[in-house]
PATI-523403 format. One record per residue: residue number from 1; residue in one letter; x negated, y, z of N, C-alpha, C, CB in turn. Coordinates in steps of 0.05 Angstrom, whole numbers, always signed. Last residue first. Glycine has a CB too. Layout:
BEGIN
(NUM 'A' (X Y Z) (X Y Z) (X Y Z) (X Y Z))
...
// end
This chain:
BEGIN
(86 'X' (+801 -941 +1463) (+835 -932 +1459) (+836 -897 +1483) (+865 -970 +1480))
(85 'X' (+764 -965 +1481) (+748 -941 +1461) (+781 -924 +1455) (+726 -957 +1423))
(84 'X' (+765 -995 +1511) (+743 -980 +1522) (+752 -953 +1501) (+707 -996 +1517))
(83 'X' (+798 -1035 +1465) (+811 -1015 +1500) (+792 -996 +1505) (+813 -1036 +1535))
(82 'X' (+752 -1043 +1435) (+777 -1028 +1430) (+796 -1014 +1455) (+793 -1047 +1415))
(81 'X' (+727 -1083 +1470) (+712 -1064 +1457) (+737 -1041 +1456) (+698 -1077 +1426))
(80 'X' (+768 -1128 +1472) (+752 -1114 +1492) (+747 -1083 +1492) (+726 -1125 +1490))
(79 'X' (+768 -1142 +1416) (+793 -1134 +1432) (+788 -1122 +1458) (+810 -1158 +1436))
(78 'X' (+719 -1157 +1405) (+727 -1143 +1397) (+748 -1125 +1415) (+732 -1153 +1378))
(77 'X' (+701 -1197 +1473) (+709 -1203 +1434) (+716 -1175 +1431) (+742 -1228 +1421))
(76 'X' (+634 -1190 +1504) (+669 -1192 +1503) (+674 -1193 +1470) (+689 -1158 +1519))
(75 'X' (+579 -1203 +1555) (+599 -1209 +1520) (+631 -1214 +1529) (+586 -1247 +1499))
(74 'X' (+550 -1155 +1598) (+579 -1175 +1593) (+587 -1176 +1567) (+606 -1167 +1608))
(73 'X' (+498 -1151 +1628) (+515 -1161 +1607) (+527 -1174 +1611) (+509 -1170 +1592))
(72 'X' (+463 -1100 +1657) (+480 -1118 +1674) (+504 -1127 +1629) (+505 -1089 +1716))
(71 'X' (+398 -1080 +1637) (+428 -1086 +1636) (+436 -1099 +1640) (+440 -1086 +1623))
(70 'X' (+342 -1037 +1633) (+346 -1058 +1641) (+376 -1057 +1643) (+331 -1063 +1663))
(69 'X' (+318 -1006 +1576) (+325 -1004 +1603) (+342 -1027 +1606) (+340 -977 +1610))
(68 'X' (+256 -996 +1535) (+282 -1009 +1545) (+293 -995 +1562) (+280 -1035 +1557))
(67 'X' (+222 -949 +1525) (+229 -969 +1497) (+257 -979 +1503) (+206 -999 +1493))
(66 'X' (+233 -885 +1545) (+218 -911 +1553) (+235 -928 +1527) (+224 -924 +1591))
(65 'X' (+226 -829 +1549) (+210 -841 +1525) (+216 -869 +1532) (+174 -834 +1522))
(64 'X' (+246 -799 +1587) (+226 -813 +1592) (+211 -817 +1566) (+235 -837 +1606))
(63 'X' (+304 -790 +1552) (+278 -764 +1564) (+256 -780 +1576) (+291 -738 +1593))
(62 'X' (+315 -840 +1556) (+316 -832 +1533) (+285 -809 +1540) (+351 -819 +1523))
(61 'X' (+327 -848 +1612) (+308 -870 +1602) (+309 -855 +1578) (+317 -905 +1602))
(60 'X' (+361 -810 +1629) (+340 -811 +1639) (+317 -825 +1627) (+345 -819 +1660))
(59 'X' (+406 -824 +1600) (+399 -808 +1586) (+362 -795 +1599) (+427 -789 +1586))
(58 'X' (+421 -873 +1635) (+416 -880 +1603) (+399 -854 +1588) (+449 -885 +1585))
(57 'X' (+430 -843 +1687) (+411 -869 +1683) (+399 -878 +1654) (+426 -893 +1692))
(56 'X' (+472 -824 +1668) (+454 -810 +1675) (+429 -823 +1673) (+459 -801 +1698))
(55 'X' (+510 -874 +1649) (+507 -841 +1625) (+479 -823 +1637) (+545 -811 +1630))
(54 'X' (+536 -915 +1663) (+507 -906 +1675) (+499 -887 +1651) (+481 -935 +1682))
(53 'X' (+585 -937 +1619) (+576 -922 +1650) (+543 -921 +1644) (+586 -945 +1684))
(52 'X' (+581 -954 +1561) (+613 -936 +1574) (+601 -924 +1600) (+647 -961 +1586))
(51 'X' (+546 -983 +1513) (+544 -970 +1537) (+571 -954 +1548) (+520 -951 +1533))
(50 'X' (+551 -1032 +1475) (+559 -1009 +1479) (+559 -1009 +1509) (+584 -1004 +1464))
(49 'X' (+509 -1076 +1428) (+510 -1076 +1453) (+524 -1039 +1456) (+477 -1086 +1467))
(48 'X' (+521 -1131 +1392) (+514 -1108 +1388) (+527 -1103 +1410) (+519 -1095 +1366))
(47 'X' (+540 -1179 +1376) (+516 -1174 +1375) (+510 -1148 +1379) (+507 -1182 +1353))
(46 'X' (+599 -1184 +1383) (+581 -1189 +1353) (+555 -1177 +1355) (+596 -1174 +1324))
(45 'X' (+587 -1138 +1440) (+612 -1154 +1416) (+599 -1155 +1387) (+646 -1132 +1410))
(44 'X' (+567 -1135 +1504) (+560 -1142 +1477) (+588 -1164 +1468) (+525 -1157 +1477))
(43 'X' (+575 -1067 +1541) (+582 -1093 +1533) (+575 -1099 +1510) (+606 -1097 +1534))
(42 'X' (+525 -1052 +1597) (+536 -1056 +1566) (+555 -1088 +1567) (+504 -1058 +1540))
(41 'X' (+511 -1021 +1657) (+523 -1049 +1648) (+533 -1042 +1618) (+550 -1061 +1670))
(40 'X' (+449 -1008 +1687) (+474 -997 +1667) (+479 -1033 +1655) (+462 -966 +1633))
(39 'X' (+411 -1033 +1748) (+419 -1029 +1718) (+449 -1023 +1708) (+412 -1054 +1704))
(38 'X' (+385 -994 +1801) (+411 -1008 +1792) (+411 -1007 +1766) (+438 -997 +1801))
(37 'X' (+333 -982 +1796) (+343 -996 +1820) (+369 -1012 +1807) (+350 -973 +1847))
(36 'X' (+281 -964 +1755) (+312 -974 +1756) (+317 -984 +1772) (+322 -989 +1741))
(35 'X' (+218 -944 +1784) (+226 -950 +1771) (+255 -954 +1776) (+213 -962 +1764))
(34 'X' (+194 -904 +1818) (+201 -932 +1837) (+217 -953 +1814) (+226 -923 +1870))
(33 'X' (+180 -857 +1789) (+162 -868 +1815) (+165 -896 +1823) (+169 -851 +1843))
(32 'X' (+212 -855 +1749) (+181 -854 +1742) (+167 -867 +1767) (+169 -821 +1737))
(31 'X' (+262 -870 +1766) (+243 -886 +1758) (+224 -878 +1751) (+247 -899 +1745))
(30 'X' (+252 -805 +1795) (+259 -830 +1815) (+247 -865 +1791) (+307 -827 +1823))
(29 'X' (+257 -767 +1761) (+233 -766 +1789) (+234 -792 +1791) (+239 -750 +1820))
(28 'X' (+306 -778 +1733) (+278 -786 +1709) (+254 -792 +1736) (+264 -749 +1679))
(27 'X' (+341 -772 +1767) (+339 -802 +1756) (+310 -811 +1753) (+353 -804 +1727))
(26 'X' (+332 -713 +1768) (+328 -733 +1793) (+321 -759 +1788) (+352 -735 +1809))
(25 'X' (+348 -702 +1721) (+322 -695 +1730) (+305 -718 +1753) (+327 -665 +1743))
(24 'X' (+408 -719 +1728) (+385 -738 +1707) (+355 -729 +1715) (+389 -731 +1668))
(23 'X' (+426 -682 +1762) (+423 -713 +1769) (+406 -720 +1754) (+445 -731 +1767))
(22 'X' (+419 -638 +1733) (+396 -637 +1760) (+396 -672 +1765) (+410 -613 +1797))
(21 'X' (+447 -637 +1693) (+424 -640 +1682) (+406 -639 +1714) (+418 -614 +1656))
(20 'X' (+499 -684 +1688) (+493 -674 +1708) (+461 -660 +1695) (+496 -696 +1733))
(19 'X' (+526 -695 +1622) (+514 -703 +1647) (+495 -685 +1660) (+501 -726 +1643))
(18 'X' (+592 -713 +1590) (+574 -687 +1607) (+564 -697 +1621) (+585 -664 +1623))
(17 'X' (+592 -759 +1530) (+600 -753 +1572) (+589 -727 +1568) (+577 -776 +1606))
(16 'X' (+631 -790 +1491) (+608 -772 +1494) (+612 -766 +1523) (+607 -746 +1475))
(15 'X' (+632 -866 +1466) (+644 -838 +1477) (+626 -815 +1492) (+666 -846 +1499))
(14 'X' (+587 -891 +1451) (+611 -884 +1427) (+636 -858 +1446) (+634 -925 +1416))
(13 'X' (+536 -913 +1449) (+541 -897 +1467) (+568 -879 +1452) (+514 -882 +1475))
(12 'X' (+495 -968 +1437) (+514 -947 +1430) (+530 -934 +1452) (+532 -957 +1413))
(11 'X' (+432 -989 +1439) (+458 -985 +1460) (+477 -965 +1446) (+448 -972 +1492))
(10 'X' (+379 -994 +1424) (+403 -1011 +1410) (+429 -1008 +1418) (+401 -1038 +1412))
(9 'X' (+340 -956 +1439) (+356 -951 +1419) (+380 -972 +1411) (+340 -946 +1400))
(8 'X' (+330 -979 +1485) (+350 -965 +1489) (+369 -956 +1464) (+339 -944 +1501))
(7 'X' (+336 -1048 +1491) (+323 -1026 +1477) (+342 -1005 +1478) (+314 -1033 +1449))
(6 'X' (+346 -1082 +1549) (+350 -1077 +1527) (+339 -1056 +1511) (+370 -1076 +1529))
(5 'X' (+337 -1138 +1594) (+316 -1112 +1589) (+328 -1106 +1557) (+274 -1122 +1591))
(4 'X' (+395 -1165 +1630) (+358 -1166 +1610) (+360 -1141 +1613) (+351 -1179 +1570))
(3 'X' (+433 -1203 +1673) (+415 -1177 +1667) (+386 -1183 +1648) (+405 -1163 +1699))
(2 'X' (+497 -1228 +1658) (+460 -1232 +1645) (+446 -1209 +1652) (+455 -1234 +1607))
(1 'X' (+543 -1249 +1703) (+533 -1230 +1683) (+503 -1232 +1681) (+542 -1201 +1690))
// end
């Protein structure tokens, strides 16, 4: 799997979570100080990248302001995509 640096805005986020608002507080303490330890894994289908895990980690980098966050990539075909989302 590819880890890059993605834009946050390019990550879809197609199912909705509840997140922890003390975990993400924590998230936001923690890369401000020591930056992303573990990157959120997306999958990319036709170019376009969907987020399913690291919901705390993703919503940490939003409340930051930051441009990217760093991702574990895996391209899958469509048919992929659709289980995640069944």
């Amino acid at each position: 799997m590819e880890v890059k640096d993605i834009p946050v805005r390019a990550i879809r986020r197609p199912l909705p979570r509840q997140n922890d608002p003390d975990q993400v507080k924590a998230l936001m303490d923690s890369i401000e100080a020591e930056g992303l330890h573990e990157p959120i894994e997306v999958l990319e289908v036709d170019g376009k990248y969907y987020g399913f895990s690291g919901c705390h980690r993703y919503e940490a980098h939003q409340r930051l302001g930051k441009e990217t966050i760093k991702c574990r990539v895996r391209r899958a075909p469509r048919a992929v995509l659709e289980k995640h989302l069944a």
